[in-house]
C-alpha positions as CSV (number, residue, x, y, z in Angstrom):
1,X,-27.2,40.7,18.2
2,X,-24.4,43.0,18.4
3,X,-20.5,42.2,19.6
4,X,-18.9,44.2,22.0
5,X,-16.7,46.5,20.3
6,X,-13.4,46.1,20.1
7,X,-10.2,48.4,18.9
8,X,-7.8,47.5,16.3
9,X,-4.6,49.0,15.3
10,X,-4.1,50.4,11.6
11,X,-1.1,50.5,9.8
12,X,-2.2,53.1,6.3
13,X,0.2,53.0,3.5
14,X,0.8,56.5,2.5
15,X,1.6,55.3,-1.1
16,X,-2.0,54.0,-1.8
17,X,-4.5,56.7,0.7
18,X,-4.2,59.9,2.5
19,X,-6.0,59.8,5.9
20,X,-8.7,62.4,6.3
21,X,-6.9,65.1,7.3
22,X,-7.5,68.0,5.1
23,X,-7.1,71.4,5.0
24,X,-9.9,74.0,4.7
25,X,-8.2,75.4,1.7
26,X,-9.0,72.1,0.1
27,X,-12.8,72.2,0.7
28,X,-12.7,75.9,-0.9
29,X,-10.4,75.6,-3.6
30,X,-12.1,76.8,-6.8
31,X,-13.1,74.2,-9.3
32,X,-15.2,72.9,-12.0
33,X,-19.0,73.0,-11.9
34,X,-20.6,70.6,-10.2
35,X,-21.0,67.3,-12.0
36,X,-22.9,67.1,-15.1
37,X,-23.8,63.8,-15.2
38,X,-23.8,61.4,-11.9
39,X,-25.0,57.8,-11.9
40,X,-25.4,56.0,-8.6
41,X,-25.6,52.2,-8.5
42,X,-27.2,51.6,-4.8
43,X,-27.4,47.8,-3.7
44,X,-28.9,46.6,-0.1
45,X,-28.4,43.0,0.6
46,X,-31.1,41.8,3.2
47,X,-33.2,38.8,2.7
48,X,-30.4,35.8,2.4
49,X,-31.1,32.2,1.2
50,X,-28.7,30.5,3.6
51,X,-27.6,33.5,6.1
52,X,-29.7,35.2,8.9
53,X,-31.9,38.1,7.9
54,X,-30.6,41.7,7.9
55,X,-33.2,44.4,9.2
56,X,-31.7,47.5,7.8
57,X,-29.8,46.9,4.5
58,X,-32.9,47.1,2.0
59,X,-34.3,50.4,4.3
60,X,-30.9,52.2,4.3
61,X,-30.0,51.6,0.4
62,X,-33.8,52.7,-0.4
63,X,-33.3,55.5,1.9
64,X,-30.1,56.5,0.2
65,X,-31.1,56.0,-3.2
66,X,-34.0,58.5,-2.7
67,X,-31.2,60.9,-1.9
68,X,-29.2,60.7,-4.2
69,X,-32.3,61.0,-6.9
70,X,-32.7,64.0,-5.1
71,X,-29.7,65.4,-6.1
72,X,-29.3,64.5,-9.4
73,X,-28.5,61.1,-10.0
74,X,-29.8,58.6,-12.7
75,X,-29.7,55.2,-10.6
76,X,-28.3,51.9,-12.0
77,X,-31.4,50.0,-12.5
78,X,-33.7,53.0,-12.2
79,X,-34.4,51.9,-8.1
80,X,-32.0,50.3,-5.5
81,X,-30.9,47.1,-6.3
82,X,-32.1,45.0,-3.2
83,X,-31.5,41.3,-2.3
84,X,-29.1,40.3,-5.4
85,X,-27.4,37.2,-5.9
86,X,-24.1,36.5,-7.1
87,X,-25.9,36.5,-10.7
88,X,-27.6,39.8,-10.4
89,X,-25.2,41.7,-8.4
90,X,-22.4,40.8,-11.4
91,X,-25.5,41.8,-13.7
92,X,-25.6,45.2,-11.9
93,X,-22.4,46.2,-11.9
94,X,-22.1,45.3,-15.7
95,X,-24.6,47.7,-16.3
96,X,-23.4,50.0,-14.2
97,X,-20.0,50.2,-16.1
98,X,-21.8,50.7,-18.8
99,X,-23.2,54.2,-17.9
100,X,-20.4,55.7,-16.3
101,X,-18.1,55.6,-19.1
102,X,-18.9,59.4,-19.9
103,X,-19.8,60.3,-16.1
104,X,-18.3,63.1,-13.9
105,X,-19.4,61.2,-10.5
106,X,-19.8,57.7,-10.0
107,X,-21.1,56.6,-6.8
108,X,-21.7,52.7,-5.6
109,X,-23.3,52.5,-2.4
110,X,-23.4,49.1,-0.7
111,X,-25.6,48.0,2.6
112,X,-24.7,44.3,3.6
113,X,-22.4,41.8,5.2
114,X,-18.9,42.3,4.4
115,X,-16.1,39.7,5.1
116,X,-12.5,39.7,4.7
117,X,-9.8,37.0,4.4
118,X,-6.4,38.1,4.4
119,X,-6.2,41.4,3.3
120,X,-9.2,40.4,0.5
121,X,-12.5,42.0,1.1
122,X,-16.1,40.7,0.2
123,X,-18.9,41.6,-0.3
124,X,-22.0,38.8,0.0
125,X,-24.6,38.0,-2.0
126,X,-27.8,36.9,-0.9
127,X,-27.3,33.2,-2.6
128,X,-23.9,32.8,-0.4
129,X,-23.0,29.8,1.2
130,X,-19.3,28.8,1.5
131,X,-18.4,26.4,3.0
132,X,-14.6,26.5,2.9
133,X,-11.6,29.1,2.0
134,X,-11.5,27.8,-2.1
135,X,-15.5,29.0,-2.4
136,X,-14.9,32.3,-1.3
137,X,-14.3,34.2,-5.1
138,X,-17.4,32.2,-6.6
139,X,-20.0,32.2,-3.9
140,X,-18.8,35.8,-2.9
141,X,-18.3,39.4,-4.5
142,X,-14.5,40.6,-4.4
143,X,-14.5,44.5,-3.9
144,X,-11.0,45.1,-5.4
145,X,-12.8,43.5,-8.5
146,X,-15.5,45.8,-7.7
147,X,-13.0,49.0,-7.2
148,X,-11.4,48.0,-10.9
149,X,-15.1,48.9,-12.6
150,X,-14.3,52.6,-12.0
151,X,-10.8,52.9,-13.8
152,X,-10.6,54.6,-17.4
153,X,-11.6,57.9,-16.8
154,X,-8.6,60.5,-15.6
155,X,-11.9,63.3,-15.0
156,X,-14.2,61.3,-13.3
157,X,-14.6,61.1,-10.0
158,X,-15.8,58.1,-8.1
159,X,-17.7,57.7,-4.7
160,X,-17.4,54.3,-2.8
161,X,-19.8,53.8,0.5
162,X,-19.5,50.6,2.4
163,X,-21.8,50.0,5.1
164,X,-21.1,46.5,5.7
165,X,-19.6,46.1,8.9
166,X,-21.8,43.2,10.6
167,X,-21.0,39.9,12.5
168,X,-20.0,37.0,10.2
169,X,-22.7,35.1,8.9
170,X,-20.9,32.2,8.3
171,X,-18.8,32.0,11.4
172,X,-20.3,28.4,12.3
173,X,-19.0,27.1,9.1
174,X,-15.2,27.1,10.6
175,X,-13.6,28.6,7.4
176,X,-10.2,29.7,8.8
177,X,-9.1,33.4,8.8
178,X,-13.2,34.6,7.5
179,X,-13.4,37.9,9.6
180,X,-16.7,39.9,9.8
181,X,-16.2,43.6,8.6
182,X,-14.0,44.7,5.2
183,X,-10.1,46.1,6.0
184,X,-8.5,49.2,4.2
185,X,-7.6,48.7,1.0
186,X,-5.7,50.3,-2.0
187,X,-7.9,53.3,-3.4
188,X,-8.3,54.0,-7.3
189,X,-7.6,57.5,-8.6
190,X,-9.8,60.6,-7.8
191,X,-12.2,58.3,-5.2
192,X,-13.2,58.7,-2.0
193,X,-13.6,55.4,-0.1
194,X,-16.3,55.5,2.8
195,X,-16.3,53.0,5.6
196,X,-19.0,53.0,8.2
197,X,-17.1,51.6,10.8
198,X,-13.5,50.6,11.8
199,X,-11.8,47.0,10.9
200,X,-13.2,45.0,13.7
201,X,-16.2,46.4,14.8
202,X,-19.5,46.0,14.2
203,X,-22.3,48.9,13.2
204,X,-24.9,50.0,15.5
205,X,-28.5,50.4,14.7
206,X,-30.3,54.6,14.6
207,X,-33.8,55.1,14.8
208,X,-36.4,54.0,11.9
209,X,-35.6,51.2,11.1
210,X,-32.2,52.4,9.9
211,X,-28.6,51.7,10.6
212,X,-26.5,55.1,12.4
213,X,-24.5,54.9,9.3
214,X,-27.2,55.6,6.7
215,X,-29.5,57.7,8.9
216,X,-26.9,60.0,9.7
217,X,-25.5,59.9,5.4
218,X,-29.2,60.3,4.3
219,X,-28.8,63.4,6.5
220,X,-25.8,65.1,5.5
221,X,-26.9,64.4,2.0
222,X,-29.8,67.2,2.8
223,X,-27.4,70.0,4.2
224,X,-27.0,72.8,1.3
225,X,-23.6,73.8,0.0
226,X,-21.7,70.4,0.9
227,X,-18.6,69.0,-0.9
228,X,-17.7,65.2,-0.7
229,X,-15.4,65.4,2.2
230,X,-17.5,67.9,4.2
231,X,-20.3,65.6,3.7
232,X,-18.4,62.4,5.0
233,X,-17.1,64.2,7.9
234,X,-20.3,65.5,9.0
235,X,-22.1,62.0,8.5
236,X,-18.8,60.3,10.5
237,X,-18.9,62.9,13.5
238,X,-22.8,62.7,13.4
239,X,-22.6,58.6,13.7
240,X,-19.8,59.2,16.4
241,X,-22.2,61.5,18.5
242,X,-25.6,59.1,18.4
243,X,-23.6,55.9,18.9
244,X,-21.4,57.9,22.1
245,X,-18.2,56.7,20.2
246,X,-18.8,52.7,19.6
247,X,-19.0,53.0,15.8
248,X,-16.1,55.5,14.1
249,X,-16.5,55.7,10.4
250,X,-13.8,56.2,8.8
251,X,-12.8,58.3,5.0
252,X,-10.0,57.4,2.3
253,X,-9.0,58.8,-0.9
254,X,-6.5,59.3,-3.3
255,X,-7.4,63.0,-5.0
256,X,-10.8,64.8,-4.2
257,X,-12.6,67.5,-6.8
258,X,-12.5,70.5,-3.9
259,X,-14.7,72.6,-5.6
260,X,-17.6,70.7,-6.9
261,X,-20.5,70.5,-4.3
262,X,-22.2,67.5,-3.9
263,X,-25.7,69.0,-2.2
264,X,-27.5,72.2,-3.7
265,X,-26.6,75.7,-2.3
266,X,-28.4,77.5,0.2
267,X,-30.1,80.6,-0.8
268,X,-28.1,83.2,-0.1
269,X,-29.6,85.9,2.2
270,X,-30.9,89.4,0.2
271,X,-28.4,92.1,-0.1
272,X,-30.3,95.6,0.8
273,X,-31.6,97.2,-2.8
274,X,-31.0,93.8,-4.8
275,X,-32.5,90.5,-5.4
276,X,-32.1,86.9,-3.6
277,X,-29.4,85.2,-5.3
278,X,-29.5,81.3,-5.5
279,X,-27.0,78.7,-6.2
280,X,-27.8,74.9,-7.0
281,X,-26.8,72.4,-8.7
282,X,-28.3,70.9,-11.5
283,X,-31.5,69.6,-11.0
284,X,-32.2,65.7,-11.9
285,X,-33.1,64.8,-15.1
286,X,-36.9,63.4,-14.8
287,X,-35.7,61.0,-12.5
288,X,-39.2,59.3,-12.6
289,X,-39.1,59.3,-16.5
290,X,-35.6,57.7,-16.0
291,X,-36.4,55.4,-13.6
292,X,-38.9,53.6,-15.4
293,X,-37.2,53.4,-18.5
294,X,-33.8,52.4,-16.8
295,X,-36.3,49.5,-14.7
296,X,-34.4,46.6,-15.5
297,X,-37.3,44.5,-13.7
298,X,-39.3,44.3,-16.9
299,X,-42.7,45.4,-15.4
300,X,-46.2,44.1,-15.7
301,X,-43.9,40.9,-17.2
302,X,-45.8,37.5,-16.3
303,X,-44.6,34.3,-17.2
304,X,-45.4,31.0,-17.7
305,X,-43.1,28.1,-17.7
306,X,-44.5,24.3,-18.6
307,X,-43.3,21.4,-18.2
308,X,-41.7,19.7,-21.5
309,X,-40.5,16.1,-21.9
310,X,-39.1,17.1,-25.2
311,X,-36.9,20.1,-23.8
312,X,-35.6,19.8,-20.7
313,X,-35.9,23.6,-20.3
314,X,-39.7,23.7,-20.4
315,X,-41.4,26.1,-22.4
316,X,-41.5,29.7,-21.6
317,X,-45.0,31.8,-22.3
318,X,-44.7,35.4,-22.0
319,X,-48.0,37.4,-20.8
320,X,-48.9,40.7,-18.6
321,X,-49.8,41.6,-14.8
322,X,-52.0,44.4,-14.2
323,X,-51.3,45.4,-9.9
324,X,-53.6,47.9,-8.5
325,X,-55.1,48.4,-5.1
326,X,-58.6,47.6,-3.9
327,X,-60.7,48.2,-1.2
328,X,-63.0,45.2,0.6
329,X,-64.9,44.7,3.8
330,X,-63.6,43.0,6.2
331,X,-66.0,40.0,6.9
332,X,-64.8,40.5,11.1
333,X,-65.2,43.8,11.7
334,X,-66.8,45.2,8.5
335,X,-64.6,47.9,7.8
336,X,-63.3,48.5,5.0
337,X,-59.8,47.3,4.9
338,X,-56.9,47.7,1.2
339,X,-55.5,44.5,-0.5
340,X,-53.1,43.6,-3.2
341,X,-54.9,42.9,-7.0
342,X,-52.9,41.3,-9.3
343,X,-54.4,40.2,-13.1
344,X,-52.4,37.7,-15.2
345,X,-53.2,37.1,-18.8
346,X,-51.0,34.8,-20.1
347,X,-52.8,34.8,-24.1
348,X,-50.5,31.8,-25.6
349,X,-51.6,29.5,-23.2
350,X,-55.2,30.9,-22.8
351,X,-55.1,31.1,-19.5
352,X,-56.0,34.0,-16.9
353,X,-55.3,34.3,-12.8
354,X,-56.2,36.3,-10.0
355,X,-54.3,37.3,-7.3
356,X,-55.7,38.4,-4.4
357,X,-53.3,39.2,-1.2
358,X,-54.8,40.7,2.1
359,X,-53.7,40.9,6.0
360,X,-56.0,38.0,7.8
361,X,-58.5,39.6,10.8
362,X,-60.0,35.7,11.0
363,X,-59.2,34.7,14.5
364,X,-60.4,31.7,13.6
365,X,-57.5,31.2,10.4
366,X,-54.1,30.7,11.9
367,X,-52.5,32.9,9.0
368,X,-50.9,36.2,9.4
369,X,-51.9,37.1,5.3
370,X,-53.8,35.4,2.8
371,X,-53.1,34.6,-0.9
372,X,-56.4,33.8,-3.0
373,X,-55.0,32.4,-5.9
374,X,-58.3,32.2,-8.8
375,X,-57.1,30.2,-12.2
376,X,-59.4,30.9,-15.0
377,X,-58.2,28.5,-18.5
378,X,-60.0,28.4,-21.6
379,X,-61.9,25.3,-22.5
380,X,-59.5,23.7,-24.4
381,X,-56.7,24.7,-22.1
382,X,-54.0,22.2,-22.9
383,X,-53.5,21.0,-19.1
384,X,-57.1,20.5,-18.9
385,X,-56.9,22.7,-15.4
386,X,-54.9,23.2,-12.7
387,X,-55.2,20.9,-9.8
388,X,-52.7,22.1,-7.2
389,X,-50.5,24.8,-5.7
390,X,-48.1,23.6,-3.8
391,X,-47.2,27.4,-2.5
392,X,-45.9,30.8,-2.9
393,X,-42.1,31.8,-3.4
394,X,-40.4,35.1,-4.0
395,X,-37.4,36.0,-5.9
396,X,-34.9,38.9,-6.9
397,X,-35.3,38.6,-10.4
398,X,-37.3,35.9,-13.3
399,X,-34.4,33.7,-13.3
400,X,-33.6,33.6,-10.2
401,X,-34.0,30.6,-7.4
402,X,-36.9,31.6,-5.4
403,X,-37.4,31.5,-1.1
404,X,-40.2,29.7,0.1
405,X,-42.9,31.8,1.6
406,X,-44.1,30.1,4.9
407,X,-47.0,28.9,5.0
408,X,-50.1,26.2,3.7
409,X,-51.9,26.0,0.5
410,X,-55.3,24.8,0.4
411,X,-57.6,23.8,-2.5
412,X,-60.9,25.8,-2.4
413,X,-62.9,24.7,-5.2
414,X,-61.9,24.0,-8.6
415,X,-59.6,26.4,-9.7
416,X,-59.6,28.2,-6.5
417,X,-56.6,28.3,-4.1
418,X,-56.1,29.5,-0.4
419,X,-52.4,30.5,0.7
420,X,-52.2,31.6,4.5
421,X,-48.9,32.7,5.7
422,X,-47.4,31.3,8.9
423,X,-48.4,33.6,11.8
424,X,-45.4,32.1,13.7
425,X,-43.2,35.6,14.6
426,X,-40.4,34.3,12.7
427,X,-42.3,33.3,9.9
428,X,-43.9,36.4,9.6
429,X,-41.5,38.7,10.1
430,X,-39.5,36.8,7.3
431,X,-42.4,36.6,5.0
432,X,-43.0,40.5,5.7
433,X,-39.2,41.2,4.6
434,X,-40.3,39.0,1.3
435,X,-43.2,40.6,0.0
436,X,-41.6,44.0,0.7
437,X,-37.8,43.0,-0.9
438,X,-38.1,40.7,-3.8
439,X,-39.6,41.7,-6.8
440,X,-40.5,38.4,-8.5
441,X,-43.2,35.7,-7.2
442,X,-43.1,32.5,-8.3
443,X,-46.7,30.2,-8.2
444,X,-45.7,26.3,-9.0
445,X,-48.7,24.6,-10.3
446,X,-49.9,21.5,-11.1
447,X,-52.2,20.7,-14.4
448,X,-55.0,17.9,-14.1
449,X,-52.8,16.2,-16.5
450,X,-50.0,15.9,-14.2
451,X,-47.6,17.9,-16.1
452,X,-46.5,21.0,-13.8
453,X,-45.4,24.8,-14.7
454,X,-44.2,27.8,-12.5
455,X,-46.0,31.2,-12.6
456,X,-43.6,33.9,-12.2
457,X,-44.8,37.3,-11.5
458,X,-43.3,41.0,-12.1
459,X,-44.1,43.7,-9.6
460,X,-41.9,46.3,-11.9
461,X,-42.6,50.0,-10.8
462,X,-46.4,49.7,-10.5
463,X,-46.2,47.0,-8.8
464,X,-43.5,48.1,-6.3
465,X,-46.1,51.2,-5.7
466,X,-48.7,48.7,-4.5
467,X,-46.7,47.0,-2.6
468,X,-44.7,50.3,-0.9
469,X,-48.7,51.9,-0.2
470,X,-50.6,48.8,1.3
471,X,-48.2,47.0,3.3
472,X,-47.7,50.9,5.0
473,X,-51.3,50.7,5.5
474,X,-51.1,47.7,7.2
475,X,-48.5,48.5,9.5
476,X,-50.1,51.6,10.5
477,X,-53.5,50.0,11.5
């Protein structure tokens, strides 16, 4: 739901930013070429453990992202980094540090909640859950820590977008002081800092599924010919217009590279007796080649964790997913109707599963989607068979704690399992947002013997096409 919006005053110290107010001569000054190397780290926090679910972060940071690998970017991670905990987003930005050492532009672009408390802004991670003042700097992500990644270069130029101006997710917790929304802040040298909406106010949705902030970004971000600040001041005036003034984004920086263009020229028009001249900027660097290598997901990874009474840990047993799409007949109407394949070979422990995962046409089955789980082990496998499934959970990563998936897991036969997904709305819009966002499944099992392991499952960049191409069918039929 969204809060009424409300104004605030603003005191700027003109020691630390210069309001936008700029000169034209500033957007034409000559300058250096544009960038030769630009790295983008894009994150979009959605799908919380302990905090209502966010529709557009996820949509607007993949929207972005695909922009900005448009234009030349290598992304941190080789995708957007969606749904990260505390543990993956400090991952992330470690990595990201990494590759922008020797970068001209260095862009972070963050979709979320953002708090504040005191004059300290955070960003939140989708494990959050404070529950007083003192929590705050370990459950949450302090941007000025954030902001300190991008010193150590006096020719680099750095790019911060904050779309994170949403009501307070933990409001009912009583912290005192906790505001929803970040405040201005002191700005590094040579960055811009983008806010998509005043202190105190709350974005407002645009069409497709997207917020007005990013729609309007992903826009400008397609205009030919535009520098940094004309592209923030046509995405601010554009989110101005659609939202009839309730949400006012708003531009800082410190010293801006006037002459290097963010977007590609424009052709220019043909002079009589000579040729079309064109002028663009670089073009990406393979950014599919880049993307998988730079995947960070490890994909077709399939693991197998057992239960050990000599090692605490467990034991970990690497193996291989193979995700592709199929085409079956639906037993109801007998058309034929795409699911999810996965195969898992997991050779140590001589074991193989399939994973079948398809929208559900049985009126008769209360279940929005069904999981057919299939476990195939070798004759002498050591847990003499697997004799329950307890359920399906998804994660960001293999490490990471995993969120339950809603539903009931049956026993078919032996070594056959049946997972329906709660049809209840809630459930399944939750569930949807699951299987689209997290990029990790994790199958607890039990062996005949008792003992018990988790199957964790990679989609990596295969996988993530899968998932992207059938769950788009399904919504469209």
């Amino acid at each position: 739901m969204r809060r009424g919006i409300r104004r605030v005053g603003r005191r700027w110290s003109a020691a630390i930013l210069v309001v936008i107010m700029v000169t034209m001569s500033m957007l034409t000054t000559a300058g250096p070429a544009a960038a030769d190397k630009r790295v983008a780290l894009v994150i979009g926090n959605s799908i919380h453990e302990r905090a209502p679910l966010l529709d557009e972060p996820a949509a607007d940071a993949r929207l972005v992202a695909d922009r900005l690998a448009q234009l030349g970017f290598a992304l941190s991670g080789g995708a957007a980094q969606i749904d990260l905990d505390k543990k993956g987003f400090d991952r992330a930005l470690a990595e990201f540090k990494g590759r922008i050492a020797d970068a001209d532009l260095a862009l972070i672009y963050y979709a979320g909640y953002g708090l504040n408390l005191n004059g300290t802004n955070y960003l939140v991670p989708v494990d959050a859950a404070p529950t007083n003042a003192a929590e705050l700097d370990t459950e949450l992500r302090d941007l000025n820590g954030i902001l300190r990644e991008l010193n150590g270069s006096a020719r680099r130029q750095n790019v911060v977008i904050l779309d994170a101006f949403r009501s307070n997710p933990f409001a009912a917790r009583g912290i005192a002081g906790l505001a929803a929304g970040l405040v201005p802040v002191g700005v590094p040298a040579r960055t811009v800092m983008s806010f998509a909406a005043q202190a105190g106010t709350i974005g407002q949705r645009g069409g497709d599924g997207h917020g007005a902030f990013a729609a309007a970004l992903a826009e400008s971000l397609q205009q030919p010919g535009r520098r940094l600040i004309e592209v923030f001041n046509q995405t601010n005036a554009a989110v101005e217009r659609t939202t009839n003034g309730a949400q006012q984004p708003l531009v800082m920086f410190t010293l801006v590279d006037g002459g290097a263009p963010l977007t590609p020229s424009a052709p220019k028009p043909a002079q009589a007796g000579g040729p079309i001249v064109s002028q663009s900027a670089p073009p990406p660097a393979n950014p599919v080649a880049s993307s998988a290598a730079q995947d960070a997901r490890t994909p077709g990874l399939a693991v197998l964790y057992d239960e050990d009474p000599s090692d605490p840990q467990g034991r970990r047993y690497s193996g291989s997913v193979t995700w592709r799409t199929e085409t079956i007949k639906s037993p109801q109407s007998g058309r034929p109707v795409p699911v999810i394949r996965a195969e898992i070979d997991i050779p140590d422990r001589k074991l193989k599963v399939s994973l079948q995962l398809r929208r559900n046409d049985d009126p008769a089955l209360p279940a929005s989607h069904v999981a057919e789980l299939t476990f195939r082990p070798a004759a002498d496998f050591v847990g003499g068979g697997i004799s329950n499934v307890p359920g399906i959970l998804m994660k960001t990563e293999e490490k990471a704690r995993g969120t339950p998936i809603a539903g009931l897991a049956v026993k078919i036969t032996e070594g056959s399992f049946l997972v329906g997904f709660s049809n209840v709305e809630a459930d399944r819009t939750r569930n949807q947002q699951l299987l689209a966002s997290r990029e990790w499944f994790d199958i607890p099992v039990v062996y005949a013997s008792q003992r018990r392991g988790i199957l964790a499952i990679g989609k990596g960049p295969s996988g993530d096409r899968v998932f992207t191409d059938v769950l788009a069918a399904w919504e469209k039929s």
